[in-house]
C-alpha positions in Angstrom: -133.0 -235.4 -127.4 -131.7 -232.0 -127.1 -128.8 -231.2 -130.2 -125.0 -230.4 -130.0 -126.2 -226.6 -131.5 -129.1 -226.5 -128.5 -127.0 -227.2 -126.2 -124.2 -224.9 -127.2 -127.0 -221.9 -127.7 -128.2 -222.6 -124.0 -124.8 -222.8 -122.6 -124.2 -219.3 -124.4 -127.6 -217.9 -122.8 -127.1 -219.1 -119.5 -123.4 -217.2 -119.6 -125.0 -214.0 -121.3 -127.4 -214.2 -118.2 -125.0 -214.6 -116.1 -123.0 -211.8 -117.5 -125.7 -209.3 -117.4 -126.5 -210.0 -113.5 -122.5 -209.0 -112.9 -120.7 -212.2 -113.2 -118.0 -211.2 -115.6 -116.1 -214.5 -115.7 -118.3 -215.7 -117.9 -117.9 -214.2 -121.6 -116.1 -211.2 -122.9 -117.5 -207.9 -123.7 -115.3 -205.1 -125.8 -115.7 -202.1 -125.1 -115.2 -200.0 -127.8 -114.1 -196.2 -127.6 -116.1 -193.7 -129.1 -114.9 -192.7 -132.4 -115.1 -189.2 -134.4 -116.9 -190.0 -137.5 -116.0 -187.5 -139.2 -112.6 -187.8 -138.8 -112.8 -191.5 -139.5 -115.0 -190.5 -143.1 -111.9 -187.8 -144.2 -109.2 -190.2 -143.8 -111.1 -191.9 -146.5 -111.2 -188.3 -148.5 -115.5 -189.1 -149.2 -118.2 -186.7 -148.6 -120.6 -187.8 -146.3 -123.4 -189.1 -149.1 -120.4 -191.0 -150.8 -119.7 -192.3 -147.0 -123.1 -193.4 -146.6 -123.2 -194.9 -149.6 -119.9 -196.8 -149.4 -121.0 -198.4 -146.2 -124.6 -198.7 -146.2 -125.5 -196.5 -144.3 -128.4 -193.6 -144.4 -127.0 -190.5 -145.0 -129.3 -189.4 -142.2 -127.3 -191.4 -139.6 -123.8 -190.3 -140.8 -125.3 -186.5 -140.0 -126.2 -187.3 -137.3 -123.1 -189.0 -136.0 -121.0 -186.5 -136.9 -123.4 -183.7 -135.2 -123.0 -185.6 -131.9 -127.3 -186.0 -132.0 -126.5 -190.0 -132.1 -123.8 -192.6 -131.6 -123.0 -195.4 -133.3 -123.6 -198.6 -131.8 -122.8 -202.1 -132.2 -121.3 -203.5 -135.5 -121.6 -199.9 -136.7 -119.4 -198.9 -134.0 -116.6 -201.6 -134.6 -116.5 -200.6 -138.2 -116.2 -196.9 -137.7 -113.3 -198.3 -135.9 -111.4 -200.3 -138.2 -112.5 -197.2 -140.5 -110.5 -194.9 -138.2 -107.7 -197.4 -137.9 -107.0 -198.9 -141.1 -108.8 -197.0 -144.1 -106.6 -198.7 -146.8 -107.8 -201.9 -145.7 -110.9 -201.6 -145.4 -111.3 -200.1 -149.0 -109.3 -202.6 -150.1 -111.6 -205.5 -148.4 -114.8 -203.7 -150.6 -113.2 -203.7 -153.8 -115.0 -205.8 -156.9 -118.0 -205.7 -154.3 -120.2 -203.7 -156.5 
């Protein structure tokens, strides 16, 4: 007997699948915009080791974002955004995080 969850994962599958061979009725993709890091990390008034360090990040990668040698992808991407967006707020969301 397959489970509610297997069932629900498969259905998700099948969609991605679906979605990937150009059927775009089935599931939502965001596309998010490019965004300048560096920008994003001043609005925030931190040096880039302080960036890093704030969000987890090698200090390597934030170089190298803001050089334009590498993007960010994925949920790195998405929170460079909300970074860019709303820097209060997300400061605020990391406070008594330590």
């Amino acid at each position: 007997m397959v489970s509610k969850a297997a069932k629900g994962i498969m259905a998700g599958l099948k969609d991605a699948l679906a979605y990937a061979e150009g059927d775009k009725s089935r599931g939502v993709a965001h596309r998010i915009a490019a965004v300048d890091v560096k920008a994003a990390r001043k609005k925030l008034g931190l040096s880039q080791s302080r960036f890093a360090a704030t969000f987890g990040c090698p200090l390597k990668t934030v170089q190298k974002w803001e050089q334009g040698e590498r993007q960010p992808t994925g949920a790195a991407r998405v929170l460079l955004r909300v970074i860019e967006r709303r820097p209060k707020a997300v400061l605020e969301a990391l406070q008594g995080d330590d």
